[in-house]
C-alpha positions as CSV (number, residue, x, y, z in Angstrom):
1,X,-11.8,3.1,-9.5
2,X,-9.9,0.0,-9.4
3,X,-8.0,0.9,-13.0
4,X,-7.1,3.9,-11.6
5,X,-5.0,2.4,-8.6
6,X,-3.4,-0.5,-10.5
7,X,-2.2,2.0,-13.8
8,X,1.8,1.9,-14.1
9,X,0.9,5.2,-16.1
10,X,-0.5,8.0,-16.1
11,X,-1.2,10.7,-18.7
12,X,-2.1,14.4,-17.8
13,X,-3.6,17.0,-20.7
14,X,-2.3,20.5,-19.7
15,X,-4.5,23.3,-20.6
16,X,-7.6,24.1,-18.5
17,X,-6.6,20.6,-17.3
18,X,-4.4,21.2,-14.8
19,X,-5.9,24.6,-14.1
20,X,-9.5,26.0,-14.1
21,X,-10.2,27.2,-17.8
22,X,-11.6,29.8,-16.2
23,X,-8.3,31.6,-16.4
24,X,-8.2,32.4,-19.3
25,X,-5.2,31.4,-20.3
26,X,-6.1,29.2,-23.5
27,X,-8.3,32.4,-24.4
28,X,-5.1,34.5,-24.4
29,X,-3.3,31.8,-26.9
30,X,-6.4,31.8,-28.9
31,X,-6.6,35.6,-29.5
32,X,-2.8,35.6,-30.2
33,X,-3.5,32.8,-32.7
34,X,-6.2,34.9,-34.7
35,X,-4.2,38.4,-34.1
36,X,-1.3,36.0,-36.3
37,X,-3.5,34.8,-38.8
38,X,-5.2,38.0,-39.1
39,X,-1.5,39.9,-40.0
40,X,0.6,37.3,-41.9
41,X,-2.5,36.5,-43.9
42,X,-4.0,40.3,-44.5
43,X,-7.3,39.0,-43.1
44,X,-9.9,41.1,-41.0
45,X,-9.6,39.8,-37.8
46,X,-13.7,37.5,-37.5
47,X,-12.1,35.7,-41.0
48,X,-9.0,34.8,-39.4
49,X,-10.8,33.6,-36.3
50,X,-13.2,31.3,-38.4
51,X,-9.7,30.3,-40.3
52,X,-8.1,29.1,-37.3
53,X,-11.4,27.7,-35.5
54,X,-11.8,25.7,-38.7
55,X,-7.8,24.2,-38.9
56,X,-8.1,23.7,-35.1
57,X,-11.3,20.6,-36.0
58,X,-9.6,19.7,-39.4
59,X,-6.6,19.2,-37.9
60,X,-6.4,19.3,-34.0
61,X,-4.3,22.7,-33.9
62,X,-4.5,25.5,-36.4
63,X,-0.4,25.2,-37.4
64,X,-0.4,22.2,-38.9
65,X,-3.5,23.9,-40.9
66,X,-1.5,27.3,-41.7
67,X,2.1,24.6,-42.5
68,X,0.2,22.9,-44.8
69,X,-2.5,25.5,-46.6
70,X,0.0,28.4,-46.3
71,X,3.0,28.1,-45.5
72,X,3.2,29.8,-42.4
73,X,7.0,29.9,-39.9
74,X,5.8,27.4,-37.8
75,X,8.2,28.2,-34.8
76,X,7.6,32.1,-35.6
77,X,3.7,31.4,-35.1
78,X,4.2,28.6,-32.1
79,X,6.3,32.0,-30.0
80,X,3.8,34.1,-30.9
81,X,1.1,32.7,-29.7
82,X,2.3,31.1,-26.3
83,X,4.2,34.4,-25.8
84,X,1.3,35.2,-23.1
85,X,0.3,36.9,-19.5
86,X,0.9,34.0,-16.9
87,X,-0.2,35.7,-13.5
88,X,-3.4,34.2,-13.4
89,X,-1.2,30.8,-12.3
90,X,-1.1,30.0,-8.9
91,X,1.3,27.5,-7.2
92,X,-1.6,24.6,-6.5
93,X,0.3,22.7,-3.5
94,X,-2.7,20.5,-2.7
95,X,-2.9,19.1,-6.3
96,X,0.6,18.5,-6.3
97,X,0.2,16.2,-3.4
98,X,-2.7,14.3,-5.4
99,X,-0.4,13.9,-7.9
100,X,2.0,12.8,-6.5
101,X,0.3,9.9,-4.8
102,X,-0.2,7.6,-8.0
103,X,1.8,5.5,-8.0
104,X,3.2,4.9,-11.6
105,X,4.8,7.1,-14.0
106,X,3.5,10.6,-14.5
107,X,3.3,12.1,-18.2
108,X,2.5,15.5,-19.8
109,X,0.8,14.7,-23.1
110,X,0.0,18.4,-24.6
111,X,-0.5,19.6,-28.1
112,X,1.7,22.6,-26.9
113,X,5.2,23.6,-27.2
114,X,7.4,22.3,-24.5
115,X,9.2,25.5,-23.5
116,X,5.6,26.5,-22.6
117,X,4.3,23.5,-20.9
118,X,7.4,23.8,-18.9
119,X,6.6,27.5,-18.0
120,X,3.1,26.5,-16.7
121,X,4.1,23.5,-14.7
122,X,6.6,25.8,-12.9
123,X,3.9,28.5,-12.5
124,X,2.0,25.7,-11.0
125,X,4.4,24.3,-8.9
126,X,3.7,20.9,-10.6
127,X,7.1,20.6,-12.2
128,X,8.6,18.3,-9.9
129,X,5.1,16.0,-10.2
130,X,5.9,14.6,-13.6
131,X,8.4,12.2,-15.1
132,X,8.4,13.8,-18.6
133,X,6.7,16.5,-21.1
134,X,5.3,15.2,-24.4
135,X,4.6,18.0,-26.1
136,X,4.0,19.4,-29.8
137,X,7.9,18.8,-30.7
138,X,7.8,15.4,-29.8
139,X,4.9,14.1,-31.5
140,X,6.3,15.6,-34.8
141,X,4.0,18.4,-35.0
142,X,1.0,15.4,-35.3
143,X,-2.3,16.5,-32.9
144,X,-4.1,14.6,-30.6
145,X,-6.9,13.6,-31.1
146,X,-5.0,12.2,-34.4
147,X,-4.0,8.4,-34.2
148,X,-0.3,9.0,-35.0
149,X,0.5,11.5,-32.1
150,X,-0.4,8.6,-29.4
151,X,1.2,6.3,-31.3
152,X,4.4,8.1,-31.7
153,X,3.9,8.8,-27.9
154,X,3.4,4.9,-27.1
155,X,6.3,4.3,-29.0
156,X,8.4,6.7,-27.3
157,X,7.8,6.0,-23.9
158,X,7.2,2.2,-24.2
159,X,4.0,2.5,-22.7
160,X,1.7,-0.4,-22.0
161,X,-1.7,1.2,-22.8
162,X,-3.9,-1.0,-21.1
163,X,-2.3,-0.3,-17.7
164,X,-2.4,3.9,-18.7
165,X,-4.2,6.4,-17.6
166,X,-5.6,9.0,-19.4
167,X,-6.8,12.4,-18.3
168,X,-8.3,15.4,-20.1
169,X,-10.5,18.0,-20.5
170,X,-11.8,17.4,-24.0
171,X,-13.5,14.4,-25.3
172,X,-12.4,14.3,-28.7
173,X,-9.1,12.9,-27.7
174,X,-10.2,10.7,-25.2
175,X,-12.0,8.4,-27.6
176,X,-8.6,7.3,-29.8
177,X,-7.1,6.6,-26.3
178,X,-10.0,4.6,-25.0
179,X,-9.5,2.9,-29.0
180,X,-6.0,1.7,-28.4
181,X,-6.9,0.4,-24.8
182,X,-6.1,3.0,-22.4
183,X,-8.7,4.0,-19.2
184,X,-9.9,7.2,-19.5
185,X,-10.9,10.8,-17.0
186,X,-12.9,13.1,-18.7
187,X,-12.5,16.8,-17.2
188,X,-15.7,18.0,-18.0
189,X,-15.5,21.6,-17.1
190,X,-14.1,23.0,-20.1
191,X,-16.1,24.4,-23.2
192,X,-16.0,21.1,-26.1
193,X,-14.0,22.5,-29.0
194,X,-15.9,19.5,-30.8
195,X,-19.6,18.9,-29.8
196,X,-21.6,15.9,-30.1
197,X,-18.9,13.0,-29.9
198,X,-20.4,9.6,-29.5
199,X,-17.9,8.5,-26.5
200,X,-18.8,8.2,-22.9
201,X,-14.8,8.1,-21.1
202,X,-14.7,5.6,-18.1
203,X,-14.7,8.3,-15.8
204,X,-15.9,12.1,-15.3
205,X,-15.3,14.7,-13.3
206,X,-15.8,18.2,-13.6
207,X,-12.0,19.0,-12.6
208,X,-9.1,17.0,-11.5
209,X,-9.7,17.5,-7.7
210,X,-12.5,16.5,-7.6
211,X,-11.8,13.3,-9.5
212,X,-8.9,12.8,-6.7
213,X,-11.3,13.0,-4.1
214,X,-13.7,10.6,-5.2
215,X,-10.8,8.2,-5.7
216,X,-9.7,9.1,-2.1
217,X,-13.1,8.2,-0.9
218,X,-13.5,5.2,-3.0
């Protein structure tokens, strides 16, 4: 655990990263998403789903499939489909304080909009954890796990990837970090959009608690 300690950064996935996927709250964006497709694209609703499963692997999110296939609003589809039920979200005091012992710089890397990221930290109390948000907006509408997204987040935040961090709940975009040098924390609780990746991350845990409590007891 050694990497862990030393890291002057540290990178935090938000979905069913920083809360238990069993929530449901990526399910509720999901079923927005296809409800969208479905309409705009006078689809029965299992085509659309296949649709937007299919852009989601091609791509890393279904908009920049829709954007470029066609020619979908691309903010009108973004509200849609993070306009969602949020009670589920707790405040989550106790992983705050986790948080907030690292000691370097605390980052948000999602492939979600930032007015939402925004809305979940604050539902989970975690707002005042984290130095910054890079979200959808910043990376130019580029998808993890696609190389230009963490480069234009490198880029932006001057970040020295082999002293980052990286956590996350799938392992798809954990191997270009691991690529460009960073150490990385698998959260293995969450269903693999992509199957069968030949990448084993650094670390694993099933959720981020628990990986802070091994550290602890390291």
């Amino acid at each position: 655990m050694q990497k862990i300690n030393q890291a002057n950064t540290y990178l935090f996935d938000l979905d069913d990263t920083l809360y238990c996927p069993s929530l449901g709250i990526l399910k509720q964006v999901e079923s927005r998403m296809h409800r969208f497709i479905a309409d705009a694209l006078s689809l029965p609703l299992p085509e659309a789903t296949l649709l937007s499963n299919q852009y989601y692997r091609q791509y890393g999110g279904t908009v920049k499939g829709l954007i470029k296939h066609h020619h979908v609003n691309r903010d009108d589809f973004i509200h849609y489909c993070h306009d969602i039920n949020m009670t589920t979200l707790k405040a989550q005091p106790n992983l705050g304080l986790q948080i907030d012992q690292l000691a370097g710089r605390k980052i948000i890397y999602t492939n979600s909009p930032k007015h939402y990221a925004t809305k979940i930290l604050k539902e989970l109390a975690l707002i005042d954890c984290f130095d910054d948000i890079f979200s959808l907006e910043d990376a130019n509408y580029e998808l993890k796990p696609h190389n230009s997204s963490y480069q234009t987040l490198c880029d932006t935040h001057a970040i020295d990837r082999h002293n980052t961090v990286f956590f996350d709940d799938q392992l798809r975009n954990l191997k270009p970090a691991k690529t460009l040098g960073m150490t990385t924390v698998w959260l293995s609780g969450s269903e693999q959009v992509v199957t069968n990746i030949d990448y084993k991350a650094d670390y694993e845990a099933n959720n981020l608690t628990q990986f802070f409590n091994l550290l602890q007891a390291s």
